[in-house]
PDB file of N, CA, C and O in Angstrom, chain B, residues numbered from 101:
ATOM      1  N   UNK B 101       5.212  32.674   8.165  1.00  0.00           N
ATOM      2  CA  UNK B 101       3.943  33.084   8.745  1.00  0.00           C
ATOM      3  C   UNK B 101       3.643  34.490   8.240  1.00  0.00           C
ATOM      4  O   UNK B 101       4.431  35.432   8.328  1.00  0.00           O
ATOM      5  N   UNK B 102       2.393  34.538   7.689  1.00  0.00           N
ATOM      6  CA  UNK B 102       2.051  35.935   7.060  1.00  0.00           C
ATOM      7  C   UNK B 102       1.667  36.863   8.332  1.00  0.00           C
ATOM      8  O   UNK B 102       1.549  36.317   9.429  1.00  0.00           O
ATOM      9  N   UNK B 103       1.446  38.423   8.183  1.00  0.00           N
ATOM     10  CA  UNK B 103       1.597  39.373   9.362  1.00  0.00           C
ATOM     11  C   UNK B 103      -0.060  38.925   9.874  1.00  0.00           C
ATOM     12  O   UNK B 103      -0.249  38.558  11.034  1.00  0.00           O
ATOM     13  N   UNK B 104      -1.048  38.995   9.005  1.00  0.00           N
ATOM     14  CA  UNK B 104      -2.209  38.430   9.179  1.00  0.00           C
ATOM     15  C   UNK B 104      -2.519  37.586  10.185  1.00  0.00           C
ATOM     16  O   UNK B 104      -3.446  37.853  10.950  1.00  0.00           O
ATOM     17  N   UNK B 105      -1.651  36.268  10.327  1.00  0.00           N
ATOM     18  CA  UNK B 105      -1.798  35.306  11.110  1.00  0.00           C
ATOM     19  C   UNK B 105      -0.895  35.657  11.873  1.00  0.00           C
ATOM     20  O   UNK B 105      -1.481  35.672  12.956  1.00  0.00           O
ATOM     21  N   UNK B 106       0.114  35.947  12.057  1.00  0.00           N
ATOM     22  CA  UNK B 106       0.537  36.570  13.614  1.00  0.00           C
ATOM     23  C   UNK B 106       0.157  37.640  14.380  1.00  0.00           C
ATOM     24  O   UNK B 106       0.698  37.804  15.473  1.00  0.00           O
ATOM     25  N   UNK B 107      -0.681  38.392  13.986  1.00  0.00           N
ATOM     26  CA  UNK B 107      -1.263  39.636  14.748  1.00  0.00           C
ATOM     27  C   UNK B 107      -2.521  38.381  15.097  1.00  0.00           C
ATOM     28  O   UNK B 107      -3.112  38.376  16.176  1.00  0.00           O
ATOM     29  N   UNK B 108      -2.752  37.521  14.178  1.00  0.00           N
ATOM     30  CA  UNK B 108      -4.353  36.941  15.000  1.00  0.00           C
ATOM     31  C   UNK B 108      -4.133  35.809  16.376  1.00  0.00           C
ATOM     32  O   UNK B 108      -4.917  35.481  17.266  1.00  0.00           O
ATOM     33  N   UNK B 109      -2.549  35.354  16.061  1.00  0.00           N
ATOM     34  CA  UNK B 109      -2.280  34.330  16.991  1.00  0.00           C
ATOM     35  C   UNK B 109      -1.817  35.592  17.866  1.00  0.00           C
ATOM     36  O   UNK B 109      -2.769  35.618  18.646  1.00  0.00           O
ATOM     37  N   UNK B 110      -1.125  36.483  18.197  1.00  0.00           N
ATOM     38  CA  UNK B 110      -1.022  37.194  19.295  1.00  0.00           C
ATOM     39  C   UNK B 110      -1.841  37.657  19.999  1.00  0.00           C
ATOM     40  O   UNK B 110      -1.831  37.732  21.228  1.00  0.00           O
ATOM     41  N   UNK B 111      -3.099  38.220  18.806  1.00  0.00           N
ATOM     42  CA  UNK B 111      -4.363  38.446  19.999  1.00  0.00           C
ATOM     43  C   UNK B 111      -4.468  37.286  21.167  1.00  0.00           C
ATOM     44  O   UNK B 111      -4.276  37.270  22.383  1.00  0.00           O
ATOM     45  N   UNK B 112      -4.881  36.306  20.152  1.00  0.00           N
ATOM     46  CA  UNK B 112      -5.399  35.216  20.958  1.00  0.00           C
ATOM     47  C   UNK B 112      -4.698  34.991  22.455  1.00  0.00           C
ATOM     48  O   UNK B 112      -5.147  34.713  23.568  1.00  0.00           O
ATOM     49  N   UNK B 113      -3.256  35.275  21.871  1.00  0.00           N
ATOM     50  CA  UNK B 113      -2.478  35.106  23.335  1.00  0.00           C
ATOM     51  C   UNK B 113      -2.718  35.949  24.304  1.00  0.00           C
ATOM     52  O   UNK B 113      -2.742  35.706  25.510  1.00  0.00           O
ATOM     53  N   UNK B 114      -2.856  36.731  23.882  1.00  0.00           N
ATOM     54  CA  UNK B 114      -3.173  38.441  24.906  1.00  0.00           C
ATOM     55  C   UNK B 114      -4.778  38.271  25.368  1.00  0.00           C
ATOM     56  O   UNK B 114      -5.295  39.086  26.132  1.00  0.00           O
ATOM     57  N   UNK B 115      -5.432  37.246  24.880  1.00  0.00           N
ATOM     58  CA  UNK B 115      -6.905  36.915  25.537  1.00  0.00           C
ATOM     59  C   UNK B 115      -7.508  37.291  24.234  1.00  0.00           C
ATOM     60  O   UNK B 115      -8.215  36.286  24.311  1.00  0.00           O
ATOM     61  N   UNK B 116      -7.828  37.751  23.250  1.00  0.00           N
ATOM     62  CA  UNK B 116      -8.883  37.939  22.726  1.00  0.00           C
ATOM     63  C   UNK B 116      -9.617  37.404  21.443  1.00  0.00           C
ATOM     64  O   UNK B 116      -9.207  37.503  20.287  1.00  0.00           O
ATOM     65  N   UNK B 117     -10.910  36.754  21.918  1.00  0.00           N
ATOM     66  CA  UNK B 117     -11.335  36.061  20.559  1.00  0.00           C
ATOM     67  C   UNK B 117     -11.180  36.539  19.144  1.00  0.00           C
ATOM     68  O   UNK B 117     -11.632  37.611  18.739  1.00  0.00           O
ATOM     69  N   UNK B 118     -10.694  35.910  18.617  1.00  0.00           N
ATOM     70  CA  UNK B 118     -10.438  36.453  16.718  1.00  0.00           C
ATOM     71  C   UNK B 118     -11.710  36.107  15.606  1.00  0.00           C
ATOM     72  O   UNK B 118     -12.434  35.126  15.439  1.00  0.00           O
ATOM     73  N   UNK B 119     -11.594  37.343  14.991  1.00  0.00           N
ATOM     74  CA  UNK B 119     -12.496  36.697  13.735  1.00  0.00           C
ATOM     75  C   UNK B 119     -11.463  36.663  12.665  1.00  0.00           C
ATOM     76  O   UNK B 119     -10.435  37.339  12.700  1.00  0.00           O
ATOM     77  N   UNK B 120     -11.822  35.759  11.617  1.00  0.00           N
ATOM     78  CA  UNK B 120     -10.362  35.463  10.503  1.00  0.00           C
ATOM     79  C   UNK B 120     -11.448  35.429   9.176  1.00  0.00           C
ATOM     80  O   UNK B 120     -12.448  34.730   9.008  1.00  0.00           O
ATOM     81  N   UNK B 121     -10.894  36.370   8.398  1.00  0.00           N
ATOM     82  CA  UNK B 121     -11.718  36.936   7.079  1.00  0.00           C
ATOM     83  C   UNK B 121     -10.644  36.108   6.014  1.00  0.00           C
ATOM     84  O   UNK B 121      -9.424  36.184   5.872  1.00  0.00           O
ATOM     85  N   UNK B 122     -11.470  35.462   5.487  1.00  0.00           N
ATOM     86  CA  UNK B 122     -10.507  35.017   4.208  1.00  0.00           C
ATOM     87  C   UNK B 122     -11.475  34.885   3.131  1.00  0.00           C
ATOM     88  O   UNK B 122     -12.599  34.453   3.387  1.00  0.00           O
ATOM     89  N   UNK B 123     -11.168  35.193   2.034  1.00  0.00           N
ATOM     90  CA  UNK B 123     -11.807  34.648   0.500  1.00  0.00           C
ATOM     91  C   UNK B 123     -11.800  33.438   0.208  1.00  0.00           C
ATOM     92  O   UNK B 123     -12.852  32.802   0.143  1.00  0.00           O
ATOM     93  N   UNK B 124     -10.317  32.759  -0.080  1.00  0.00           N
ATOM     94  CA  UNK B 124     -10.180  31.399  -0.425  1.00  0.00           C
ATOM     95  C   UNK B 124      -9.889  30.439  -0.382  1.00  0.00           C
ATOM     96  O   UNK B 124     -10.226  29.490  -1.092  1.00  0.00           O
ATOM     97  N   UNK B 125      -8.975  30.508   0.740  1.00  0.00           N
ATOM     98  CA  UNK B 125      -7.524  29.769   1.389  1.00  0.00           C
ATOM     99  C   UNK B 125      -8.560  28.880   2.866  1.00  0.00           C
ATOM    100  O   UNK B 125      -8.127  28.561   3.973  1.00  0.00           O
ATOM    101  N   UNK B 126      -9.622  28.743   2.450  1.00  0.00           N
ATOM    102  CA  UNK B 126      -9.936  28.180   3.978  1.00  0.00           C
ATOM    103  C   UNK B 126      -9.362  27.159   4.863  1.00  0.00           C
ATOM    104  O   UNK B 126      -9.570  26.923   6.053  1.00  0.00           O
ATOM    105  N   UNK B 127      -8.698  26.687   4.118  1.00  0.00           N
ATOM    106  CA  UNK B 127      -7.484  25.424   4.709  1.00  0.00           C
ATOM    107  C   UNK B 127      -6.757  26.377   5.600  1.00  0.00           C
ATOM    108  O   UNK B 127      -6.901  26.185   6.807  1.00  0.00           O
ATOM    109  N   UNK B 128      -5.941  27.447   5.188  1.00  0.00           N
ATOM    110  CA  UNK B 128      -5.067  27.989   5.870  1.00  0.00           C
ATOM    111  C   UNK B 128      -5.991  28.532   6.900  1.00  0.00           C
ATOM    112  O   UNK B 128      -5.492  28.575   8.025  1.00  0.00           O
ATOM    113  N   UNK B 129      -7.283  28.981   6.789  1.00  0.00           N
ATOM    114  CA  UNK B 129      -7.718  29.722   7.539  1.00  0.00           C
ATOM    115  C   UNK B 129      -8.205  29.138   8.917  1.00  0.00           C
ATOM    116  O   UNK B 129      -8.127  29.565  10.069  1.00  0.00           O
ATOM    117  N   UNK B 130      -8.832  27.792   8.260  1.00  0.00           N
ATOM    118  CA  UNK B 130      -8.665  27.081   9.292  1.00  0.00           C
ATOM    119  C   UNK B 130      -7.674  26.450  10.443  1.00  0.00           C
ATOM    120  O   UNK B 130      -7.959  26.151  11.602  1.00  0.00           O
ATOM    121  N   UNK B 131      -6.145  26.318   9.602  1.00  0.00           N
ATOM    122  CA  UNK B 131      -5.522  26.022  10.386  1.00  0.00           C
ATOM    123  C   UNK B 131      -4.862  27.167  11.438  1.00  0.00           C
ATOM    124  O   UNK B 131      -4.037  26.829  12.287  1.00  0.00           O
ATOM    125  N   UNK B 132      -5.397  28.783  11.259  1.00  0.00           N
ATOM    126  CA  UNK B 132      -5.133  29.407  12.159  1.00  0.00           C
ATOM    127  C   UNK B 132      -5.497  29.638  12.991  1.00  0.00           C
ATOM    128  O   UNK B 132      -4.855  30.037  13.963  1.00  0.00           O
ATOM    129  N   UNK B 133      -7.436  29.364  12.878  1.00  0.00           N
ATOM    130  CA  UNK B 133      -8.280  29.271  13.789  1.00  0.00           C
ATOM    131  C   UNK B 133      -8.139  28.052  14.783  1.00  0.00           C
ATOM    132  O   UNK B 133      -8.705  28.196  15.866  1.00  0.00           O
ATOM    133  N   UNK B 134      -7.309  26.608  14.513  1.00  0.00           N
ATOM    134  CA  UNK B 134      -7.191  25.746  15.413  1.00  0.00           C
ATOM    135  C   UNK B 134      -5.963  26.390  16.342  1.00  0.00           C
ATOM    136  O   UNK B 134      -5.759  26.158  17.533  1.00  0.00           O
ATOM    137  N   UNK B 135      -5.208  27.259  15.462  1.00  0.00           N
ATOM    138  CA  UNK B 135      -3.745  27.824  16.639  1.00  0.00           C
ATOM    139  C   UNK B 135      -4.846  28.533  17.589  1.00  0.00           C
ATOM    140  O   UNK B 135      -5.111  27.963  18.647  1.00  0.00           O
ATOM    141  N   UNK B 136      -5.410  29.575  17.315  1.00  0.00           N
ATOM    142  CA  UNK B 136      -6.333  30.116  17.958  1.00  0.00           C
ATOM    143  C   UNK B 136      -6.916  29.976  19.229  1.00  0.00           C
ATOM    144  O   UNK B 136      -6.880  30.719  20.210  1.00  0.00           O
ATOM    145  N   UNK B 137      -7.665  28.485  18.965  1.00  0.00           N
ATOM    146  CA  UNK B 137      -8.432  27.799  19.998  1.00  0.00           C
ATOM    147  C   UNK B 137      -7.346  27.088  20.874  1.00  0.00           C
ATOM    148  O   UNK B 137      -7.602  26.672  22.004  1.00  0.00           O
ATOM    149  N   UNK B 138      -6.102  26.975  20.274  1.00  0.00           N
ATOM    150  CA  UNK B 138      -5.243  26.349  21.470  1.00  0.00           C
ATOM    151  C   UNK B 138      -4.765  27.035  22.286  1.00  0.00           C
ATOM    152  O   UNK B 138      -4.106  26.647  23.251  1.00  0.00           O
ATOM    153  N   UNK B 139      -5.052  28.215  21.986  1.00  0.00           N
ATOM    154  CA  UNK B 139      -5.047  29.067  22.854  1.00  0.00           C
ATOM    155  C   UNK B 139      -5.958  29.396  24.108  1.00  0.00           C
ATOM    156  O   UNK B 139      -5.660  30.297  24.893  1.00  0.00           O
ATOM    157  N   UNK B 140      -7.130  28.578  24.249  1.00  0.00           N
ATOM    158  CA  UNK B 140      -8.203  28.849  25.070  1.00  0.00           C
ATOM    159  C   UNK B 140      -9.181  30.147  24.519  1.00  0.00           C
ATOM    160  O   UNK B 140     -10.154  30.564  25.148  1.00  0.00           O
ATOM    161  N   UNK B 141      -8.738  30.660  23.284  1.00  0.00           N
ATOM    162  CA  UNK B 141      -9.660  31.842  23.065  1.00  0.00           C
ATOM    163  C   UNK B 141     -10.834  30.820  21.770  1.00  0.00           C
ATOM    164  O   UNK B 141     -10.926  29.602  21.619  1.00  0.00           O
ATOM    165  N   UNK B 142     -11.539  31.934  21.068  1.00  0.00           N
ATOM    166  CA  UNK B 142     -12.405  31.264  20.522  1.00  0.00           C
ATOM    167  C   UNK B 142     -12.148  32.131  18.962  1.00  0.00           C
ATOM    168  O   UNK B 142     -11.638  33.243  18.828  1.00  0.00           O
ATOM    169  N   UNK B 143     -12.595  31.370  18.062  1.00  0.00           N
ATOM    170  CA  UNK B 143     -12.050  31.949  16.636  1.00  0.00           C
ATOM    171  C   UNK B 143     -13.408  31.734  15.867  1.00  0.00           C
ATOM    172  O   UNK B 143     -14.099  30.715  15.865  1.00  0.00           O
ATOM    173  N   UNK B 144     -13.660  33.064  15.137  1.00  0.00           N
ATOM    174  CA  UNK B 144     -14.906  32.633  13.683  1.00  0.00           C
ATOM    175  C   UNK B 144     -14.323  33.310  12.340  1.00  0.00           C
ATOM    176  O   UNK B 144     -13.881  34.406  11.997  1.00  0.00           O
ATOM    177  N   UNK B 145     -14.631  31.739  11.638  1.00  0.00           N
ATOM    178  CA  UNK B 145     -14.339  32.209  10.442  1.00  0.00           C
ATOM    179  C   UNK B 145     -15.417  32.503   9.178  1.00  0.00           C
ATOM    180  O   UNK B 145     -16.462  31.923   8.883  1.00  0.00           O
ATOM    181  N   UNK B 146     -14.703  33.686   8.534  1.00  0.00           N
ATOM    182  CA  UNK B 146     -15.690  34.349   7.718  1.00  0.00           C
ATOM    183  C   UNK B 146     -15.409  34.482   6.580  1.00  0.00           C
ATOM    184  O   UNK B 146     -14.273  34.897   6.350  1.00  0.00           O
ATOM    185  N   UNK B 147     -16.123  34.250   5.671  1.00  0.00           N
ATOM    186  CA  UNK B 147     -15.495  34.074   4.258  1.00  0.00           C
ATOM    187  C   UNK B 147     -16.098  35.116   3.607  1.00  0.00           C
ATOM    188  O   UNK B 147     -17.320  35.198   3.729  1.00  0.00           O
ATOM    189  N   UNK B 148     -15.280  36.284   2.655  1.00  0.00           N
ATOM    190  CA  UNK B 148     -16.216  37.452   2.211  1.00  0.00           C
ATOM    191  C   UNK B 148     -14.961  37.644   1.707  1.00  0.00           C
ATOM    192  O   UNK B 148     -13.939  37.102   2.128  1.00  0.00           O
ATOM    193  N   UNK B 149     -15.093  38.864   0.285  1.00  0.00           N
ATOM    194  CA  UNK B 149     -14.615  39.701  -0.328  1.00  0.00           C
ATOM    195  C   UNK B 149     -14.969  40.782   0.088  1.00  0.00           C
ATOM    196  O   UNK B 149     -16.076  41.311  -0.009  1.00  0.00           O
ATOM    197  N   UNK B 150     -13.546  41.349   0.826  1.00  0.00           N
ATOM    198  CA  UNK B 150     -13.942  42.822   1.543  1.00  0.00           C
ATOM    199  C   UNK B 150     -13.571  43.935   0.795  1.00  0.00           C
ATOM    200  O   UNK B 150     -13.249  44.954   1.408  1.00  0.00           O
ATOM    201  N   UNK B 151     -13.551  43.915  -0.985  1.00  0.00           N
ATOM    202  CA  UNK B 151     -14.066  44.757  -1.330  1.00  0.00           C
ATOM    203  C   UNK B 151     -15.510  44.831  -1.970  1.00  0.00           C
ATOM    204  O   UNK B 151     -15.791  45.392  -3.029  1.00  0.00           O
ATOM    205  N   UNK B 152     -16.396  44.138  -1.101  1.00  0.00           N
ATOM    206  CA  UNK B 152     -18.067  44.224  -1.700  1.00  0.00           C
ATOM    207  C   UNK B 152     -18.432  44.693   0.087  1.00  0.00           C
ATOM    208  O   UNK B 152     -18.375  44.043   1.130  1.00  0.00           O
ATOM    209  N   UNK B 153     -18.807  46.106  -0.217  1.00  0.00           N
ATOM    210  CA  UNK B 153     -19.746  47.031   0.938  1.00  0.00           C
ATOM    211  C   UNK B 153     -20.249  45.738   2.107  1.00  0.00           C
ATOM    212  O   UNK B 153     -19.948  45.506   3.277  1.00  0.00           O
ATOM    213  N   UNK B 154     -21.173  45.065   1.085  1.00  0.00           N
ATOM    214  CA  UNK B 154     -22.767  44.005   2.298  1.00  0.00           C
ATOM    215  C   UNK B 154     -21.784  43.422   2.721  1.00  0.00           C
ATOM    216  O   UNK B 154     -21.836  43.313   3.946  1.00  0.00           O
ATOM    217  N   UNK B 155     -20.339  42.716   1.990  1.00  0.00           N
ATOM    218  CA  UNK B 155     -20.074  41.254   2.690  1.00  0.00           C
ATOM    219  C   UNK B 155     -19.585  41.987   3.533  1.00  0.00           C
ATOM    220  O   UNK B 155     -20.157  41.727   4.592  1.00  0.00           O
ATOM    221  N   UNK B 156     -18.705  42.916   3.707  1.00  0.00           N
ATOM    222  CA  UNK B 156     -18.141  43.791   5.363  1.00  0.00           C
ATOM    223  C   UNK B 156     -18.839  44.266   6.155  1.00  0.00           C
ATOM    224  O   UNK B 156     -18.422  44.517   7.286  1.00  0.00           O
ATOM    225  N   UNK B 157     -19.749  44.449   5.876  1.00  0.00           N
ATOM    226  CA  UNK B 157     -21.203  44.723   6.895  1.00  0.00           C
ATOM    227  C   UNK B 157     -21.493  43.628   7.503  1.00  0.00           C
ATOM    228  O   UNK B 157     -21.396  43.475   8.720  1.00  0.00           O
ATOM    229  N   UNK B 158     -21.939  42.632   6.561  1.00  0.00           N
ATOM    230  CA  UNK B 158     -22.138  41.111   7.246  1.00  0.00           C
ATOM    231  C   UNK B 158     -21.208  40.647   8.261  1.00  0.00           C
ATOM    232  O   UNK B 158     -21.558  40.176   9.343  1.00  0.00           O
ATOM    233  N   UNK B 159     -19.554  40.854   7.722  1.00  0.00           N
ATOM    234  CA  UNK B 159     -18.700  39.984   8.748  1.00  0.00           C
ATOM    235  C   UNK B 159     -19.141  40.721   9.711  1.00  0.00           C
ATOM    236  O   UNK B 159     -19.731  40.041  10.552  1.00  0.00           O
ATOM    237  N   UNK B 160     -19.087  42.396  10.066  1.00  0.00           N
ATOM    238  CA  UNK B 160     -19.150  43.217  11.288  1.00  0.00           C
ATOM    239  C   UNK B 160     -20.193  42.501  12.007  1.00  0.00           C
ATOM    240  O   UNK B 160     -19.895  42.028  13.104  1.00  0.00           O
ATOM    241  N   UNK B 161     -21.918  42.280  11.345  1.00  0.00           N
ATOM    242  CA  UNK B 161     -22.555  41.481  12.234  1.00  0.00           C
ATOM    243  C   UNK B 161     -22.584  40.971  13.034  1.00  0.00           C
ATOM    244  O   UNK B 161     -22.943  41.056  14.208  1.00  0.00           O
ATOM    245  N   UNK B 162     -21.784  39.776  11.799  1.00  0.00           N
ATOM    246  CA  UNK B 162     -21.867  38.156  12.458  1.00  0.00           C
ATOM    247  C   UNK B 162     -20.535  38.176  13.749  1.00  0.00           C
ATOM    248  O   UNK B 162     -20.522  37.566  14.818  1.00  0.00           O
ATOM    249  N   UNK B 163     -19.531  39.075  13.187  1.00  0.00           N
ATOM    250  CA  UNK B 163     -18.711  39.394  14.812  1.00  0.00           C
ATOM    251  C   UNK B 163     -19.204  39.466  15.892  1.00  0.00           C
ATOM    252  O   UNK B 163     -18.957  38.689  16.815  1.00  0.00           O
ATOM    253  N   UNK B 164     -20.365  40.888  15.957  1.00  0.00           N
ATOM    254  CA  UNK B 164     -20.743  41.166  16.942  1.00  0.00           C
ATOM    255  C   UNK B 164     -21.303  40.448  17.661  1.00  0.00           C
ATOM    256  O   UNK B 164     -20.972  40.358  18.843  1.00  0.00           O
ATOM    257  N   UNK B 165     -22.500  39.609  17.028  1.00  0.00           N
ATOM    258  CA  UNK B 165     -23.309  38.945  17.750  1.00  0.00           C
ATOM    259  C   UNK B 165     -22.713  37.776  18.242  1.00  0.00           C
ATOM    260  O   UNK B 165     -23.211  37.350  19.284  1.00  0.00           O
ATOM    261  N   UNK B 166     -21.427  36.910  17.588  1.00  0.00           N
ATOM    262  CA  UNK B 166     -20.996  35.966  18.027  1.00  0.00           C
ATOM    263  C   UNK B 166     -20.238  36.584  19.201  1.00  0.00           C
ATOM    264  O   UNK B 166     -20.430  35.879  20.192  1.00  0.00           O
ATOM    265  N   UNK B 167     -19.289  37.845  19.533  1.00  0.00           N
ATOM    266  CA  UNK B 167     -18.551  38.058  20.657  1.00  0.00           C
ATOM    267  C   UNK B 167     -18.781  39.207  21.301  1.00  0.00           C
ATOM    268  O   UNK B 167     -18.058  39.791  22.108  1.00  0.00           O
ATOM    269  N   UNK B 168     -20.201  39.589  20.748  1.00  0.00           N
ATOM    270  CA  UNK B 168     -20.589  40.787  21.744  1.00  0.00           C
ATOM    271  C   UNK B 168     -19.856  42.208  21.205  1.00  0.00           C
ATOM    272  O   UNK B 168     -20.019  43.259  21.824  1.00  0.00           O
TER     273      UNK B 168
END
């Protein structure tokens, strides 16, 4: 398990919805977001290269507005 996906499955445990940034791997990404939700929390996934400025702006967005 990469540190990535265990800091995101621990949130989840500790209560808090995750957002999961990946480039390419959406298989994996997905399958962390289902650990996620078995958790009772809620997971969005975002696909961006966070070294391009807009797409990290964008994920920040689309975070916010999905979890406030």
């Amino acid at each position: 398990m990469g540190i990535g996906r265990a800091i995101a499955i621990e949130l989840a445990q500790q209560g808090a919805n995750v957002a999961i940034n990946f480039r390419s791997h959406r298989e994996q990404a997905e399958e962390v977001a289902r650990e996620i939700e078995k958790t009772g929390q809620k997971a969005l996934l975002l696909q961006a290269d966070v070294s391009e400025q807009a797409a990290v702006e964008e994920m920040v967005t689309k975070t916010a507005s999905t979890f406030g």
